[in-house]
N, C-alpha and C positions, 0 to 999 in steps of 0.2 A: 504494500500500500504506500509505499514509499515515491517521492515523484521523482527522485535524484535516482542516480544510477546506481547500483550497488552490484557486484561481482559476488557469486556465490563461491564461498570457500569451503573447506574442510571443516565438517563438522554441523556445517547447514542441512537442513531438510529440504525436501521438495516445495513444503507446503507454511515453509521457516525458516529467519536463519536465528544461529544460535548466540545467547547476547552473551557476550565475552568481559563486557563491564559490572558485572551483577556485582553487589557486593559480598564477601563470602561468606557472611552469614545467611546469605539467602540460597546462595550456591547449596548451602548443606542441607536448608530444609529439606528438599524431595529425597534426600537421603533418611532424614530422620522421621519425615512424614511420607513414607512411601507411596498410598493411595488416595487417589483425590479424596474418598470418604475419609482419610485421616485426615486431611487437610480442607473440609469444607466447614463455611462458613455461614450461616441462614441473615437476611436481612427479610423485615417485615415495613411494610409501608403504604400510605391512603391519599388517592388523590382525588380533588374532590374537581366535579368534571362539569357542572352546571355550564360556565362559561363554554368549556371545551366541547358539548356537546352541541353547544349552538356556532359554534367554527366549524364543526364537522358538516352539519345540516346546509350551511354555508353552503362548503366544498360538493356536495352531495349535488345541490341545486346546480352549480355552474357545470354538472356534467362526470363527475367523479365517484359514478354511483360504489354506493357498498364502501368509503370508505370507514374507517371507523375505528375505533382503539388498538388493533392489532395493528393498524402501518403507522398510528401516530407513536407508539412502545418503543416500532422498527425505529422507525425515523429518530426518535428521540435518542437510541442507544447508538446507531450509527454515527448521531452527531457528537454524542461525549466522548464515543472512542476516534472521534478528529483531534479534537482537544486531550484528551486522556490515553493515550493509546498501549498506556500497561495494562488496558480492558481484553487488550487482544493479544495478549501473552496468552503460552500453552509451556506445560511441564511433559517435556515428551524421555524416555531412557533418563530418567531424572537428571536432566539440563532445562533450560528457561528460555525459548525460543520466542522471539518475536513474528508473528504472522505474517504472512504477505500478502493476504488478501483479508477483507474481512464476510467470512461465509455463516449464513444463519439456515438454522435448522429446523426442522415444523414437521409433526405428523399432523398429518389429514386424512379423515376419514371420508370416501365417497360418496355417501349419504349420510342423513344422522339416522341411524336403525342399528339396531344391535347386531344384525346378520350382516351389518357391512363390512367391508373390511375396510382395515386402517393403512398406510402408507405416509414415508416420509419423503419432503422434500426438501431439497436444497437450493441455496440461494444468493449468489454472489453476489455482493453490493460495495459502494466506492465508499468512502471518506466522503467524499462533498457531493454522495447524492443527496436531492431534496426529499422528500413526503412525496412529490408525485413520481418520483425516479421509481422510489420504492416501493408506491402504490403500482405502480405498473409492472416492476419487475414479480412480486408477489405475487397479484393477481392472474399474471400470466404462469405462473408456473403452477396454481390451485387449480385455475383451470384447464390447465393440460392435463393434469393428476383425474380431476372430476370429470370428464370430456372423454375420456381414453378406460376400456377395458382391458386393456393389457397392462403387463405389471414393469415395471421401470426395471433399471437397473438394481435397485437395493432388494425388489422381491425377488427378481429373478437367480441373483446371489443368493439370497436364504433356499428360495425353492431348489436350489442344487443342492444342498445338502442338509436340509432339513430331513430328510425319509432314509438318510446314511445312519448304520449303524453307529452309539454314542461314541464307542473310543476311537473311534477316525473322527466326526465331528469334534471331539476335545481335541483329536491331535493337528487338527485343521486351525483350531480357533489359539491353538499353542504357540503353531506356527507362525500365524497373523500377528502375535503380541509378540511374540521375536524379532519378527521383523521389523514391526511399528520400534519396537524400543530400540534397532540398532538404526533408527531412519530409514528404512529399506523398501516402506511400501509403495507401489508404485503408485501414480497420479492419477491411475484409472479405479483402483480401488480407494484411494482417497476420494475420488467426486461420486461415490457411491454408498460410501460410511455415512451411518447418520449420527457415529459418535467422534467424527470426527468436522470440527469446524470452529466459531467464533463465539457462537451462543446457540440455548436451543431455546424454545420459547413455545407456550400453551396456552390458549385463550380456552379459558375455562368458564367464560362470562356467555360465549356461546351455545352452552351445554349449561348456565342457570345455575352453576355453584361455586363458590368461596374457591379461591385458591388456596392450592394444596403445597408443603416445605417437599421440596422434589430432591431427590437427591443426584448426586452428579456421578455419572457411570464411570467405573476404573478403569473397564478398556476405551480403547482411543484417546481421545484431547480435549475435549470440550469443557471449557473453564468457567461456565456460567451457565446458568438455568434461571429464567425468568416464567413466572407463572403470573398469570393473575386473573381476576374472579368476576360473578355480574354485578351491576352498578347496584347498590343499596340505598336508601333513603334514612336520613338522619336528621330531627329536628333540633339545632338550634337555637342560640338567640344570637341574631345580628347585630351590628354597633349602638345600636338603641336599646337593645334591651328585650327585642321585643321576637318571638319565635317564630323561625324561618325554615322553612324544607329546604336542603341539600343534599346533591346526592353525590357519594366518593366509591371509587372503584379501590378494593384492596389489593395487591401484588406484593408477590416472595422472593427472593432473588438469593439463589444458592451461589456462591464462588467459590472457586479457587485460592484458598490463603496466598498460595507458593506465588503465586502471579505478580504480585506486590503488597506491600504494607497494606495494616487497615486504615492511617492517616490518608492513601491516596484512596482509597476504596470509599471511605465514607464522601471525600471532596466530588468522586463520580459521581454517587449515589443524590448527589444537591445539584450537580452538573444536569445530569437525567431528570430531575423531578422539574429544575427549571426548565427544562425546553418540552418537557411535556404540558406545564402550565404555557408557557405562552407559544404554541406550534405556530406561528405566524413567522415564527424564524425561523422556521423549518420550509416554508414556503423558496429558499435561497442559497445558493451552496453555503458554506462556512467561509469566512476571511483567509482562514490559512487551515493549515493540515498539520500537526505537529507531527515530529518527526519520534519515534523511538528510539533509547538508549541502543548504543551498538556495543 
């Protein structure tokens, strides 16, 4: 994600390169926190979305139908990791890789019915795309997913070997975390991993329930997990005094300790919730792109 040029050396991934300035107390975490569940962290948080949903309806009317909290979340997480960009660190062969791209992750199911089935997709997106960069990239790739009867690349990988006996399935899935830990996997099983990417993210608000503390899977890379839930109503009292309906949407966000501190973790987490309050800035690429530590 970088705009300068950068030469891939010894020690880089396909999908990262490895940061060499870490400091070495951070170096050692993934050694002594070996699996992202030893190393995750749960954040809990409420935004309250009155204004935000009359921005939406906006957007909606000029032609953007169906957009709605899942691309302003996109949009908004994309824009912190401009500014923030140790969001998009991954702990891979316990090293601290910086990403090169930043890739987001989404199961989707076909229908909502119980007999449907489910499927992930993947979704590459820039640093200084806007809310409708994302709305279109998104929406384009759910409805490829909803559109098409055949299974993509990620089912058609399980369907190979889902109906193989277990101890070749283990020693297949052995192989795959061997590989991932010496950097070794190729780029074609990479853009078909769903545990492998920038973030993975559930709208649970679609399905009518509270979001749920997700936990972050130990094979692959994925250093964040964003959940969040349907809009609730909540009466307060306004600057007068005097009691006002509002409604806040709650969301979870599991991380990655190892990725970086929790002083810059929590500075995201206010990065994030402001541009989810005012998404009008999200309307425009960002000023600049911050560059990651090498």
């Amino acid at each position: 994600m970088s705009e300068s040029i950068y030469k891939r050396r010894f020690g880089d991934r396909v999908d990262g390169r490895l940061i060499r300035t870490y400091p070495a107390y951070n170096k050692l975490t993934p050694f002594l926190m070996k699996s992202r569940n030893d190393a995750t962290n749960y954040f809990s948080d409420s935004l309250e979305v009155t204004e935000i949903d009359r921005w939406l309806r906006e957007k909606r009317t000029e032609g953007f139908k169906g957009m709605g909290i899942l691309h302003l979340f996109l949009a908004a997480y994309i824009r912190t990791v401009a500014y923030r960009p140790a969001l998009n660190r991954f702990i891979s062969g316990q090293r601290v890789f910086s990403r090169s791209y930043i890739e987001t992750v989404m199961t989707v199911k076909r229908a909502f019915s119980d007999t449907s089935e489910e499927t992930t997709i993947k979704v590459k997106l820039l640093p200084n795309d806007t809310i409708f960069d994302i709305y279109r990239k998104m929406n384009e790739k759910i409805d490829e997913v909803k559109a098409s009867e055949e299974s993509n690349g990620t089912d058609k990988f399980a369907e190979t070997f889902a109906h193989l006996p277990r101890i070749i399935i283990n020693a297949v899935v052995g192989l795959l975390k061997l590989l991932d830990y010496m950097g070794w996997l190729p780029q074609s099983l990479l853009d078909i991993s769903p545990f492998h990417g920038s973030m993975i993210i559930t709208d649970l608000g679609s399905i009518g329930v509270p979001p749920v503390h997700h936990h972050i899977y130990n094979f692959g890379n994925l250093p964040v997990f964003v959940a969040f839930g349907a809009k609730r109503r909540a009466i307060e009292l306004d600057a007068a005094g005097r009691p006002a309906e509002r409604k806040y949407i709650d969301y979870n966000v599991s991380t990655d300790e190892r990725i970086c501190d929790g002083f810059y973790l929590a500075g995201s987490f206010k990065y994030l919730k402001y541009y989810m309050r005012n998404p009008r800035l999200l309307e425009s690429p960002p000023e600049k792109v911050v560059q990651d530590i090498f």
